[in-house]
Biopython code that builds the backbone (N, CA, C, O; Angstrom):
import numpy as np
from Bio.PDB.StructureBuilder import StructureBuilder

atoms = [
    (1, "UNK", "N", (-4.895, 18.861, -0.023)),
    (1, "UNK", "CA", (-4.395, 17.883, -0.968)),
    (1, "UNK", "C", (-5.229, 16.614, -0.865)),
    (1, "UNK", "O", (-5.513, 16.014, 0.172)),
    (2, "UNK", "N", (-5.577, 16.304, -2.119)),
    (2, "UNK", "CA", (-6.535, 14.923, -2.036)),
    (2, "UNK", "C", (-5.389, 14.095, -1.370)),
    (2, "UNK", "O", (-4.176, 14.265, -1.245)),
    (3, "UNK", "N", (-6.401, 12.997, -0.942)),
    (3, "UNK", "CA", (-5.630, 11.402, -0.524)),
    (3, "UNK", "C", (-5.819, 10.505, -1.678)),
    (3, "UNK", "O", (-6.798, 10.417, -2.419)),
    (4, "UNK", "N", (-4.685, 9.843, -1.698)),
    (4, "UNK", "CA", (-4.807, 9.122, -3.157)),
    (4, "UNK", "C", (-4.669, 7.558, -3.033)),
    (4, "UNK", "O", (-3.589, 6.992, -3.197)),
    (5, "UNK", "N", (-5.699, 6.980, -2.769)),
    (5, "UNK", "CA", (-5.334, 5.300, -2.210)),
    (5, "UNK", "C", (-4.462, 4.451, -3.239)),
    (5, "UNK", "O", (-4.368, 4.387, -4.464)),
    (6, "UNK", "N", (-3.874, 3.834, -2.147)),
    (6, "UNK", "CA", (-2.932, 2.303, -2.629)),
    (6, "UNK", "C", (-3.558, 1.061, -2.949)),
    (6, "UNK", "O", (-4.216, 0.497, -2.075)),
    (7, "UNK", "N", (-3.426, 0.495, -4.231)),
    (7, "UNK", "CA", (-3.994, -0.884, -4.365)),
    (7, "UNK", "C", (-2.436, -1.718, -4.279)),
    (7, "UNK", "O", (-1.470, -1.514, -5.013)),
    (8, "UNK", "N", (-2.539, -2.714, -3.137)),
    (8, "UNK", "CA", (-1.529, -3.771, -3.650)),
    (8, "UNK", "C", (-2.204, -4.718, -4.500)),
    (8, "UNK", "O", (-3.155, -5.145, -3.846)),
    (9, "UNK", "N", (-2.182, -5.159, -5.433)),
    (9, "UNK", "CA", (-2.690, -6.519, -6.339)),
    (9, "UNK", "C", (-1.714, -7.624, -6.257)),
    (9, "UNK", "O", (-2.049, -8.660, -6.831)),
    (10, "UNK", "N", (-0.726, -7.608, -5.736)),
    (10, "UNK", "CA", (-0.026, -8.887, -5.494)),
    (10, "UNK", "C", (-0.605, -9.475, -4.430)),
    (10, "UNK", "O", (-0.234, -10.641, -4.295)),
    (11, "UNK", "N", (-1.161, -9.204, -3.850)),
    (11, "UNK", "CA", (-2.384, -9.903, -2.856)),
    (11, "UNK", "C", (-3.729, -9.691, -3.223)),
    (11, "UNK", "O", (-4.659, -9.328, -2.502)),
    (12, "UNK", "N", (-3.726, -9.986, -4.549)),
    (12, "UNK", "CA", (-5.202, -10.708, -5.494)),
    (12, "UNK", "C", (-5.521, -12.002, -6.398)),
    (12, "UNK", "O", (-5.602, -11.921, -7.624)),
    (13, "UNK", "N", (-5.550, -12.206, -6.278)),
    (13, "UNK", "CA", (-5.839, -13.744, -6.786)),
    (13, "UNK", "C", (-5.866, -13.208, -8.537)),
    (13, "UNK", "O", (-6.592, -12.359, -9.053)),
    (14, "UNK", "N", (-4.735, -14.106, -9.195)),
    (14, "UNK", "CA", (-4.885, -13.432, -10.682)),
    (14, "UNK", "C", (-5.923, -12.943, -11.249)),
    (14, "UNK", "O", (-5.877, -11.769, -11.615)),
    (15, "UNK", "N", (-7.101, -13.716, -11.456)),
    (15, "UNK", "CA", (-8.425, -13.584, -12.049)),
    (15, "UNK", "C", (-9.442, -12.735, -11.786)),
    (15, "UNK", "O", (-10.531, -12.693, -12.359)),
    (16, "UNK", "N", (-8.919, -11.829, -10.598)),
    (16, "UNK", "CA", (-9.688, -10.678, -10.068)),
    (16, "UNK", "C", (-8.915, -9.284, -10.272)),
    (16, "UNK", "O", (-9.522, -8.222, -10.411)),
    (17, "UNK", "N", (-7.390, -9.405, -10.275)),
    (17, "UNK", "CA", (-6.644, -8.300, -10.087)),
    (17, "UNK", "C", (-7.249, -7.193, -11.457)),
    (17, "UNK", "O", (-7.202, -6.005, -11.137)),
    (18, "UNK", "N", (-7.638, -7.392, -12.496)),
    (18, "UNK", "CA", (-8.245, -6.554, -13.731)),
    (18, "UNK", "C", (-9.328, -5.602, -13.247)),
    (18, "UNK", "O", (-9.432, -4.380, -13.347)),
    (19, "UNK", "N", (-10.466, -6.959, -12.433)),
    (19, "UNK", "CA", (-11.457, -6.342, -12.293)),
    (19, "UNK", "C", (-11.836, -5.576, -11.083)),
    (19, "UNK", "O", (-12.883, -4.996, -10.794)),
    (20, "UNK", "N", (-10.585, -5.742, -10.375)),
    (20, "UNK", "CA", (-10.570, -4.801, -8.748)),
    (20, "UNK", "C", (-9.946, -3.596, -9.329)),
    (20, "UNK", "O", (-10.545, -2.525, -9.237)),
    (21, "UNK", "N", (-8.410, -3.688, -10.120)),
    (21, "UNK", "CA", (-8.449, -2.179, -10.481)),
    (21, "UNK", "C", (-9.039, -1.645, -11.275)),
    (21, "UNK", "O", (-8.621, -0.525, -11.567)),
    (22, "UNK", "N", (-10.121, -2.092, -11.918)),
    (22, "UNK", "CA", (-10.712, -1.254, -13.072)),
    (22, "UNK", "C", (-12.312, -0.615, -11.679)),
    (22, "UNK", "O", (-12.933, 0.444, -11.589)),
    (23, "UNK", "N", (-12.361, -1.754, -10.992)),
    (23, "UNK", "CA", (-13.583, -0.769, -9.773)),
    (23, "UNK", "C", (-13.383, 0.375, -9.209)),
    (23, "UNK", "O", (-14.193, 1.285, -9.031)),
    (24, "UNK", "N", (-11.839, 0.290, -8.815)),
    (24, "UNK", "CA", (-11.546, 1.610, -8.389)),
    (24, "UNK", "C", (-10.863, 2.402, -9.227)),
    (24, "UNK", "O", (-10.118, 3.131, -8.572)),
    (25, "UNK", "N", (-10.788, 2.570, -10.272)),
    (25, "UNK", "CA", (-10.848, 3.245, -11.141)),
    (25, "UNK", "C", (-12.188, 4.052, -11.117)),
    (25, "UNK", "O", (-12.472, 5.128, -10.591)),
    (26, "UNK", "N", (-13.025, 3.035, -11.976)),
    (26, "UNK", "CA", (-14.644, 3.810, -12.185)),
    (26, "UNK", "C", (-14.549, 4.393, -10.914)),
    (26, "UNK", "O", (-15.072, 5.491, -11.111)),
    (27, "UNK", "N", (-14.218, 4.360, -9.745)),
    (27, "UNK", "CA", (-14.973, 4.898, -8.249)),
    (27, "UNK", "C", (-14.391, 6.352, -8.454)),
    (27, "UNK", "O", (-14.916, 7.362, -7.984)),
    (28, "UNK", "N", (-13.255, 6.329, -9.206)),
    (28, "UNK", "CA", (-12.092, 7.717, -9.377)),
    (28, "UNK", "C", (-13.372, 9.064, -9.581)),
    (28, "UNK", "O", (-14.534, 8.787, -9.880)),
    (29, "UNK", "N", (-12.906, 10.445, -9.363)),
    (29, "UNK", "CA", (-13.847, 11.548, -9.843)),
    (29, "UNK", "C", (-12.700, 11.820, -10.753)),
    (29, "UNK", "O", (-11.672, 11.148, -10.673)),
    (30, "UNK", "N", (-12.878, 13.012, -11.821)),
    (30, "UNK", "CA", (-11.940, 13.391, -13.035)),
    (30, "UNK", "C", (-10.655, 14.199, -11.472)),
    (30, "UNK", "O", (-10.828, 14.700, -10.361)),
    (31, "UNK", "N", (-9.455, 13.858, -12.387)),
    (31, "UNK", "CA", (-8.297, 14.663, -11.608)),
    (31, "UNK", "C", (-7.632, 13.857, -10.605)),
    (31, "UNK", "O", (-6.460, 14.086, -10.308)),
    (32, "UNK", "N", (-8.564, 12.560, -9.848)),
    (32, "UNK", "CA", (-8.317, 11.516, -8.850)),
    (32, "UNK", "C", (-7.225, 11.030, -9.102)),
    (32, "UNK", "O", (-6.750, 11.421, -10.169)),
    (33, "UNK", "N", (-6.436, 10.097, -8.354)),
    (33, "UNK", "CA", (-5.427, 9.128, -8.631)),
    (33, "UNK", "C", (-5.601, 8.165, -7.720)),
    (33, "UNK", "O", (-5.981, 8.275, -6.555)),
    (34, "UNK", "N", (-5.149, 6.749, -8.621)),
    (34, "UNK", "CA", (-5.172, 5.934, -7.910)),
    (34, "UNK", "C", (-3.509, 4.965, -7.986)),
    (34, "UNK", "O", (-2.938, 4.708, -9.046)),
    (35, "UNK", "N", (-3.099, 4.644, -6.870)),
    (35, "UNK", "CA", (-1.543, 4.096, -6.939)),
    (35, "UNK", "C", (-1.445, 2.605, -7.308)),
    (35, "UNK", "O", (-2.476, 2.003, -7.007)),
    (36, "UNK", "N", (-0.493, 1.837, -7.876)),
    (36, "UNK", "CA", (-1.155, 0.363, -7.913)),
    (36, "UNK", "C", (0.313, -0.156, -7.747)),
    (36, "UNK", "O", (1.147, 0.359, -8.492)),
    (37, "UNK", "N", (0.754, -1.166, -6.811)),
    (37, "UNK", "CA", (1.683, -2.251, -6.727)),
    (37, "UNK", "C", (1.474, -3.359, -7.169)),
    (37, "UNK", "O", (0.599, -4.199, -6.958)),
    (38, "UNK", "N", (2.636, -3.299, -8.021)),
    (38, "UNK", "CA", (2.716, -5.205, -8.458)),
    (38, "UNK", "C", (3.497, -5.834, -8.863)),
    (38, "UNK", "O", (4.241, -5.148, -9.563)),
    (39, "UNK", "N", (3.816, -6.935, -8.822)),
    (39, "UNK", "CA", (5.283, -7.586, -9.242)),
    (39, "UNK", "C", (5.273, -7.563, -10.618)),
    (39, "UNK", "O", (6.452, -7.612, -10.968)),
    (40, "UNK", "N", (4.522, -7.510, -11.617)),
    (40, "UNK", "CA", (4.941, -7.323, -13.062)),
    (40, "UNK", "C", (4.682, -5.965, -13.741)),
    (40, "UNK", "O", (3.973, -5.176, -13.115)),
    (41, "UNK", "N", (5.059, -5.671, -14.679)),
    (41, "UNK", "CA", (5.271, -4.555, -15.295)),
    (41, "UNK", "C", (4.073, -3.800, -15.749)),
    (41, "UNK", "O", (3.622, -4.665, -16.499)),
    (42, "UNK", "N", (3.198, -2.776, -15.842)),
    (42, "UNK", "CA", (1.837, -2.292, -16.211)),
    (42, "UNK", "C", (1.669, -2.021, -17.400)),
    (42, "UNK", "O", (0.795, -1.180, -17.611)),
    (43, "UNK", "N", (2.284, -2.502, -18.417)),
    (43, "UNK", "CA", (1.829, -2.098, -19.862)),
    (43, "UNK", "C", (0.814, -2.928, -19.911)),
    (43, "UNK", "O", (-0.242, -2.339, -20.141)),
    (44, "UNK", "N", (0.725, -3.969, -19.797)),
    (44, "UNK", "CA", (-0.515, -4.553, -20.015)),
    (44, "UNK", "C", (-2.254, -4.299, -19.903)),
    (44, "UNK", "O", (-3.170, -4.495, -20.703)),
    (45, "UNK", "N", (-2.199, -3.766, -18.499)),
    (45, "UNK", "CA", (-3.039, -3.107, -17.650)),
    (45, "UNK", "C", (-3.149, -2.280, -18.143)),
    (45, "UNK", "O", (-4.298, -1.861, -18.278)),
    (46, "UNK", "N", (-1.859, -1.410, -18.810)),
    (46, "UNK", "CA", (-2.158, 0.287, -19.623)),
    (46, "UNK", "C", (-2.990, 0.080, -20.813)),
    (46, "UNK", "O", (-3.955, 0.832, -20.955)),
    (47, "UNK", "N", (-2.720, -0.990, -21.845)),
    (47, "UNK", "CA", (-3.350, -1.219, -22.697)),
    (47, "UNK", "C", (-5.097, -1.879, -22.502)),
    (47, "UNK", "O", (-5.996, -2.040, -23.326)),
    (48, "UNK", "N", (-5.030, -2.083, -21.325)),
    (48, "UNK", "CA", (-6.219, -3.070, -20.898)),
    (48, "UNK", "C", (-7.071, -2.087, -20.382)),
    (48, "UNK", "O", (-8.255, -2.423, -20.381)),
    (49, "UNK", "N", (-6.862, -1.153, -20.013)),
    (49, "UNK", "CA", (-7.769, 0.266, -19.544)),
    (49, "UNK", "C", (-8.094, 0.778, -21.100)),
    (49, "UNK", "O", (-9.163, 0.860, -21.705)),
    (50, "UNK", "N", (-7.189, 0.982, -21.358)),
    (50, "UNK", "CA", (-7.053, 2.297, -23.147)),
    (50, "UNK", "C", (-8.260, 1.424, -23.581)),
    (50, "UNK", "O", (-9.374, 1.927, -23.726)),
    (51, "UNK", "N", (-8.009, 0.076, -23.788)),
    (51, "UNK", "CA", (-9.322, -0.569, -24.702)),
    (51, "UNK", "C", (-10.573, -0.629, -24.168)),
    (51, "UNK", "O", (-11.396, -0.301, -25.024)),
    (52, "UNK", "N", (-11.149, -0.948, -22.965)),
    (52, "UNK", "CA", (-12.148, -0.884, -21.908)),
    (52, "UNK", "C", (-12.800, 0.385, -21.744)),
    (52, "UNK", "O", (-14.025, 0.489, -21.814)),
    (53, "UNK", "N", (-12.020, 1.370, -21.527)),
    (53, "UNK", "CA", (-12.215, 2.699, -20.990)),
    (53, "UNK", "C", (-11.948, 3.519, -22.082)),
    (53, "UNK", "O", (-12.789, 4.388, -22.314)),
    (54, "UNK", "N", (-11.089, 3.455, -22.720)),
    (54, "UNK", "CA", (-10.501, 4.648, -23.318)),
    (54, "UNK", "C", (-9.379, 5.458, -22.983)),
    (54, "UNK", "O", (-8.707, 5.213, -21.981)),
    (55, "UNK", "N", (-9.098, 6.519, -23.840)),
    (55, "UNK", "CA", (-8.027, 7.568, -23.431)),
    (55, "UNK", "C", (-8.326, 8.714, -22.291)),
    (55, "UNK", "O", (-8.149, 9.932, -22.311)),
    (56, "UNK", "N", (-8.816, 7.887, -21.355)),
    (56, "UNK", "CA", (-9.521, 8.976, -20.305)),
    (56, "UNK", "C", (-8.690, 8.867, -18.719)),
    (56, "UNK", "O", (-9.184, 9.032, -17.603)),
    (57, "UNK", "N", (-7.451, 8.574, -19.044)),
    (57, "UNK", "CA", (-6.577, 8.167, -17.698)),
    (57, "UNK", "C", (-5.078, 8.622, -18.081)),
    (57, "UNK", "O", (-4.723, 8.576, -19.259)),
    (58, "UNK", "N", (-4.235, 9.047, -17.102)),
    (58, "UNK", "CA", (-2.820, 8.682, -17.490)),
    (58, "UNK", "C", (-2.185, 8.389, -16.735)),
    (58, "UNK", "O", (-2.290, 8.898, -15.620)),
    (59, "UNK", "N", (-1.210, 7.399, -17.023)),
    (59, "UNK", "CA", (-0.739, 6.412, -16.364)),
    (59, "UNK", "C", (0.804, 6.625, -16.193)),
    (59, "UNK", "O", (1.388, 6.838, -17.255)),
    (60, "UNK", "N", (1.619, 6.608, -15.003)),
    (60, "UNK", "CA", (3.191, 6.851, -14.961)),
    (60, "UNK", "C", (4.208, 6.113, -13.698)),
    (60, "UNK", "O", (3.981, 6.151, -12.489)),
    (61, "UNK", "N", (4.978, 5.675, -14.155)),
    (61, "UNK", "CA", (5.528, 4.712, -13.511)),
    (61, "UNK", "C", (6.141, 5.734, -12.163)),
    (61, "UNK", "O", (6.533, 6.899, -12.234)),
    (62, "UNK", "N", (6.081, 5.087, -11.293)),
    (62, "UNK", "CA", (6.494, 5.117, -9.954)),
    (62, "UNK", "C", (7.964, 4.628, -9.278)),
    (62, "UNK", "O", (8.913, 5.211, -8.753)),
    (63, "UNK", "N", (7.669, 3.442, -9.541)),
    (63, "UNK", "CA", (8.695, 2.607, -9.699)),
    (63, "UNK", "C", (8.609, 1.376, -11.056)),
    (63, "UNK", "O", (7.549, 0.906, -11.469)),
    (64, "UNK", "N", (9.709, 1.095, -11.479)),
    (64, "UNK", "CA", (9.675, 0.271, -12.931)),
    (64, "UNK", "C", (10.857, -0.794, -12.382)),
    (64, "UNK", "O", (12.078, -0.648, -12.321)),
    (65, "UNK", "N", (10.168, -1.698, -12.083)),
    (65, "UNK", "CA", (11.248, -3.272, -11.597)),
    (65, "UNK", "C", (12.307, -3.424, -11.046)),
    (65, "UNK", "O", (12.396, -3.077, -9.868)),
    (66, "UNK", "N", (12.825, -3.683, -11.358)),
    (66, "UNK", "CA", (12.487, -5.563, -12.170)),
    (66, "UNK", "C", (11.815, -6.492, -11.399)),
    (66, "UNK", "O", (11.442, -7.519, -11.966)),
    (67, "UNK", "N", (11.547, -6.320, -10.027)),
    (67, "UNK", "CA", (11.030, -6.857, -8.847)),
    (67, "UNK", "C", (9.502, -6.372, -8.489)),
    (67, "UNK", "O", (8.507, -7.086, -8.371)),
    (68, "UNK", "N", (9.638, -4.562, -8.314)),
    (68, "UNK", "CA", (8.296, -4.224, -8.225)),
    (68, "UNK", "C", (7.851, -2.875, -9.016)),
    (68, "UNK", "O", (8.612, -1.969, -9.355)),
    (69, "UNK", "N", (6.487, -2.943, -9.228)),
    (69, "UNK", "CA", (6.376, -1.913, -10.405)),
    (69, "UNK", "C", (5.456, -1.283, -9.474)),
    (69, "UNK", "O", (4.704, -2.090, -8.927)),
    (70, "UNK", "N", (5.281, 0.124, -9.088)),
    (70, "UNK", "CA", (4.344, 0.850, -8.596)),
    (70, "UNK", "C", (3.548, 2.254, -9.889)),
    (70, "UNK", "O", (4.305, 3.216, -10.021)),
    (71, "UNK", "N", (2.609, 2.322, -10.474)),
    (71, "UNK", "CA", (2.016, 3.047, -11.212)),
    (71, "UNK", "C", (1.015, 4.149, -10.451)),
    (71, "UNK", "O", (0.233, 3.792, -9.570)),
    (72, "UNK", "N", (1.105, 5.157, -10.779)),
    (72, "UNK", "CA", (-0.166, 6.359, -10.333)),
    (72, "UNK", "C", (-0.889, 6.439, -11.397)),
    (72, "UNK", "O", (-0.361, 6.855, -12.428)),
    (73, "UNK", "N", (-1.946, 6.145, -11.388)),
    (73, "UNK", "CA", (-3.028, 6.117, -12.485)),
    (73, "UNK", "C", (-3.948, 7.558, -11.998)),
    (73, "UNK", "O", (-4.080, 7.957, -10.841)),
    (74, "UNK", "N", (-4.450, 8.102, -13.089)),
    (74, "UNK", "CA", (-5.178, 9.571, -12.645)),
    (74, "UNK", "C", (-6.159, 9.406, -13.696)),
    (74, "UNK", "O", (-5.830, 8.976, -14.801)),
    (75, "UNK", "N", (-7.360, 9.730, -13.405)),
    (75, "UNK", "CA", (-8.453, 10.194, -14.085)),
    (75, "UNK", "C", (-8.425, 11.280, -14.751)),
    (75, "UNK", "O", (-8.303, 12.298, -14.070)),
    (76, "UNK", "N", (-8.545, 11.486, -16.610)),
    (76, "UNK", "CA", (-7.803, 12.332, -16.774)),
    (76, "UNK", "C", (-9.504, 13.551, -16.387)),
    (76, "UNK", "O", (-10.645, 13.091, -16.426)),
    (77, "UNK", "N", (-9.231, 14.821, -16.107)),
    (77, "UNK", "CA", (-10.757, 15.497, -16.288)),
    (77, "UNK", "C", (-10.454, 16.260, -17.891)),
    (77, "UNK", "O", (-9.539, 16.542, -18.664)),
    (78, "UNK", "N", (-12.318, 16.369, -17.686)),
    (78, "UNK", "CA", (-12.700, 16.726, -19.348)),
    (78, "UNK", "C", (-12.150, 17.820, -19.817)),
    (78, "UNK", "O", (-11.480, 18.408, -18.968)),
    (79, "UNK", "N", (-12.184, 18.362, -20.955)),
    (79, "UNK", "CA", (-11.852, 19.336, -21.542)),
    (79, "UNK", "C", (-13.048, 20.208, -22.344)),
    (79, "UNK", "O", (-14.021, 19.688, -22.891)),
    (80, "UNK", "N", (-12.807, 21.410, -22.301)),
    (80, "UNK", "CA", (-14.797, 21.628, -23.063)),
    (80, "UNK", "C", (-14.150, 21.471, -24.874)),
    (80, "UNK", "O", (-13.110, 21.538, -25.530)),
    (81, "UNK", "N", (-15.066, 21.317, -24.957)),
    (81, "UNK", "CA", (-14.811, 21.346, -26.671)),
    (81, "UNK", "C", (-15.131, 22.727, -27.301)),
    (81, "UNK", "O", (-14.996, 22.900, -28.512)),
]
sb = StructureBuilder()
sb.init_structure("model")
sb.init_model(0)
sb.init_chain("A")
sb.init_seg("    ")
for serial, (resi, resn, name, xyz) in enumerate(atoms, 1):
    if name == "N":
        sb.init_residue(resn, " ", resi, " ")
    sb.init_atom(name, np.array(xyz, "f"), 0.0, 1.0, " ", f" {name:<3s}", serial, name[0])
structure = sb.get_structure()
């Protein structure tokens, strides 16, 4: 079973937290997951990948608030055409 690392971002300084999870993201291989904690809710972030990246991830709540939101983000892998 893969290991699937934890990002806390409530110990990121606002102005970085985007661009730390979008690094480990890209670092993801297709099928990967990556976990993310944070005190506000991830739609934002969901929409902030979809536009950046694309429809190439899926995203599902873990935990959903009101205090803390934990998300598993997965790399989605390709499909042949």
């Amino acid at each position: 079973m893969a290991r699937i690392a934890t990002l806390d971002i409530t110990r990121i300084e606002p102005a970085r937290k985007y661009s730390t999870i979008f690094q480990y993201f890209d670092d993801l291989k297709e099928g990967e997951s990556l976990i993310v904690n944070n005190d506000r809710d991830a739609k934002p972030l969901h929409y902030q990948l979809l536009a950046e990246r694309g429809n190439i991830f899926h995203m599902e709540y873990l935990v959903q608030g009101p205090d803390v939101f934990k998300v598993k983000i997965t790399k989605k892998r390709r499909t042949a055409d």
